[in-house]
DOFI-532952 format. One record per residue (C-alpha): residue number from 1; residue in one letter; z negated, y negated, x negated. Coordinates in nm, 4 decimals, padded with zeros to 6 digits, always signed. Example, Ala and Ser with C-alpha at 12.3 -4.5 7.8 and 13.67 -1.06 7.14 Angstrom:
+------+------+----------+----------+----------+
! logu ! nuza !       pz !       py !       px !
+------+------+----------+----------+----------+
!    1 !    a ! -00.7800 ! +00.4500 ! -01.2300 !
!    2 !    s ! -00.7140 ! +00.1060 ! -01.3670 !
+------+------+----------+----------+----------+
//
This chain:
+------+------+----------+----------+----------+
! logu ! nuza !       pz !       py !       px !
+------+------+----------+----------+----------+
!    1 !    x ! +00.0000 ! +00.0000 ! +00.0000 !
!    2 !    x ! -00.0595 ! -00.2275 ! -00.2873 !
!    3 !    x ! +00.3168 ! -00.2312 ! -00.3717 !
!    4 !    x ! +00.3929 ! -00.3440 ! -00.0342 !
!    5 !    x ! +00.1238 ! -00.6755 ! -00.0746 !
!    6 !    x ! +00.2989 ! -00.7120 ! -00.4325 !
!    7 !    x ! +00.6527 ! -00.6993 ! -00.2677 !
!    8 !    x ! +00.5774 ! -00.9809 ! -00.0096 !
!    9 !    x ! +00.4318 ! -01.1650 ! -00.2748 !
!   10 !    x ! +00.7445 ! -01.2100 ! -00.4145 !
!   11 !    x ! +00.8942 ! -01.2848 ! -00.1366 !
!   12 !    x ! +01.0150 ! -01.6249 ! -00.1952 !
!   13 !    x ! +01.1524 ! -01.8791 ! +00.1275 !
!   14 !    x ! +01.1574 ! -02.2411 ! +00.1747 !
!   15 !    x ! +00.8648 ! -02.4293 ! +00.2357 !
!   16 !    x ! +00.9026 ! -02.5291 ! +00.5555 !
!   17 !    x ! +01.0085 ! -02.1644 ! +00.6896 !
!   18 !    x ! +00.6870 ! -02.0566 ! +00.5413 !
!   19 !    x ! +00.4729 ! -02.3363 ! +00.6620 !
!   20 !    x ! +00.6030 ! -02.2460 ! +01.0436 !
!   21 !    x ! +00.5393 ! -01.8589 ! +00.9765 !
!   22 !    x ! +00.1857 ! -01.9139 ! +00.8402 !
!   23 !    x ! +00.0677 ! -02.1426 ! +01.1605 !
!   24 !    x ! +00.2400 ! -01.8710 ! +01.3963 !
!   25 !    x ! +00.0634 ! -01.5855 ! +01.2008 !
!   26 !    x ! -00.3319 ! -01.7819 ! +01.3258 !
!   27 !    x ! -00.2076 ! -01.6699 ! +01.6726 !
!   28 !    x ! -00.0471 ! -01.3157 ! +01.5672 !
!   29 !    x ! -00.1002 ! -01.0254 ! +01.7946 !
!   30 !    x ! -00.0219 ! -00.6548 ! +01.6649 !
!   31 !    x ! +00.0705 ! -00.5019 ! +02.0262 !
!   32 !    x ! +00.2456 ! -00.8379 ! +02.1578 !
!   33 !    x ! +00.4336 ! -00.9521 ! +01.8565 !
!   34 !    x ! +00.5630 ! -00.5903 ! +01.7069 !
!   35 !    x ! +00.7095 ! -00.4045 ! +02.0049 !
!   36 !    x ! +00.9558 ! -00.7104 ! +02.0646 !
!   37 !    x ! +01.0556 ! -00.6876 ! +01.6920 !
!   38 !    x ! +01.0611 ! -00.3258 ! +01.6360 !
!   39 !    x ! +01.0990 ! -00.1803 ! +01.9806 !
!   40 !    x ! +00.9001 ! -00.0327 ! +02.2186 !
!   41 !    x ! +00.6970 ! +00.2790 ! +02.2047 !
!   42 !    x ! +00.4050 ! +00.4045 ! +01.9826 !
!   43 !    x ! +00.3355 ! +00.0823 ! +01.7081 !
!   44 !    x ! +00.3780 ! +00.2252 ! +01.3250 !
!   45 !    x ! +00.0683 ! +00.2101 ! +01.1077 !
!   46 !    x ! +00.0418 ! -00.0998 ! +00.9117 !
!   47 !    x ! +00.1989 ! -00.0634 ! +00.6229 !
!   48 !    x ! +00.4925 ! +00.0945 ! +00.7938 !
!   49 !    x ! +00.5409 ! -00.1585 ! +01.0043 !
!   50 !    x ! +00.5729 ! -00.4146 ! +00.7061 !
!   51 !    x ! +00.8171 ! -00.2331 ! +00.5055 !
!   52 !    x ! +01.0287 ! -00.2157 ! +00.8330 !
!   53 !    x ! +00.9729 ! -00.6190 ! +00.8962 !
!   54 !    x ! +01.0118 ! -00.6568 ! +00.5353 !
!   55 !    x ! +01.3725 ! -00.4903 ! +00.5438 !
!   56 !    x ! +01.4482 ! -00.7334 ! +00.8631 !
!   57 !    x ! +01.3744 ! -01.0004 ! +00.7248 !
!   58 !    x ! +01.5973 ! -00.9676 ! +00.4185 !
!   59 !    x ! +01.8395 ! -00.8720 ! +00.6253 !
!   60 !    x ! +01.7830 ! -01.2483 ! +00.8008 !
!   61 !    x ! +01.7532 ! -01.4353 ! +00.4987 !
!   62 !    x ! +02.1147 ! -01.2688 ! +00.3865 !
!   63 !    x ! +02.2243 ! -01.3883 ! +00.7182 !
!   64 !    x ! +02.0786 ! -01.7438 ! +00.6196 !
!   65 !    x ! +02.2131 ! -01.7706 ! +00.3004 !
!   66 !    x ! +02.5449 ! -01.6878 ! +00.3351 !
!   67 !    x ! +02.5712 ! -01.9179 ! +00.6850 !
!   68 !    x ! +02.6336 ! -01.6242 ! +00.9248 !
!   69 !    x ! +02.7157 ! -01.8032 ! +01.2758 !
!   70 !    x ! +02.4797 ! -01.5024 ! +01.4209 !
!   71 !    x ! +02.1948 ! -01.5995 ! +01.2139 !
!   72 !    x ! +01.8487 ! -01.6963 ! +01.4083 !
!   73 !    x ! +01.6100 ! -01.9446 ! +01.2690 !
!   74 !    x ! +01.3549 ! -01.8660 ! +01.5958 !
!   75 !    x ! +01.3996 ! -01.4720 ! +01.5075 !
!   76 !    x ! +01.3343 ! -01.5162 ! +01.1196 !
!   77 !    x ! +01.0264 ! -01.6709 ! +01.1898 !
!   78 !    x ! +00.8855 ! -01.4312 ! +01.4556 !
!   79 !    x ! +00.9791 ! -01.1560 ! +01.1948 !
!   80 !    x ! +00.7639 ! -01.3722 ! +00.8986 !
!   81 !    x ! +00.5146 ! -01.4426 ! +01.1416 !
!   82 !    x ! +00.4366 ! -01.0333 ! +01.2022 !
!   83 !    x ! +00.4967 ! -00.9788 ! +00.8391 !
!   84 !    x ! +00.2118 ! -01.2104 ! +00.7426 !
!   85 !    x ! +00.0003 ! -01.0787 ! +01.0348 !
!   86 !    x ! +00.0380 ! -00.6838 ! +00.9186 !
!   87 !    x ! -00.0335 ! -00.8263 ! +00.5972 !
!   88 !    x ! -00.3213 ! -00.9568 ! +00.6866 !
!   89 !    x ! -00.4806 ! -00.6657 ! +00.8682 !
!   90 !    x ! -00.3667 ! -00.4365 ! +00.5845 !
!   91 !    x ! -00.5591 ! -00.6049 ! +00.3275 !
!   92 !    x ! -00.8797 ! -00.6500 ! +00.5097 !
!   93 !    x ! -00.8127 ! -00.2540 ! +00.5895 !
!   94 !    x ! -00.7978 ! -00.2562 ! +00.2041 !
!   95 !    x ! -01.1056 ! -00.4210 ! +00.1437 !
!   96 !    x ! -01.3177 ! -00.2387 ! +00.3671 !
+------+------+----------+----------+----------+
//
């Protein structure tokens, strides 16, 4: 689990997209937030459900990058939002 904590460290976004994703993450909910991002039925563990919001995101950010017309700013911050949330929970699950 530690490499997945290392690999969003490195995650690196603008400033502003993580400012947005860090006030929505005060408010995050595990059984609201995931099942609209991951689909519904039985909610992975923790750190499954990170690697899985990690790989959506990049896909995003490649969508962002490159100017894709399909490309959501409102999704890629819901998906940061319950990436910094499962974070969260899996390092005070760490501690513990």
């Amino acid at each position: 689990m530690q490499d997945l904590i290392s690999m969003l460290h490195a995650v690196r976004r603008p400033p502003l997209l993580m400012r947005a994703a860090r006030i929505g993450a005060e408010d995050y909910r595990r059984s609201v937030h995931l099942p609209r991002l991951l689909g519904y039925g039985v909610l992975p563990r923790h750190g499954a459900a990170l690697f899985k919001l990690m790989e959506i995101e990049s896909d995003l950010n490649g969508q962002r990058l490159s100017g894709d017309t399909s490309y959501s700013l409102i999704r890629h911050v819901d998906v940061l939002i319950a990436m910094l949330g499962e974070a969260r929970v899996l390092k005070a699950s760490q501690a513990a």
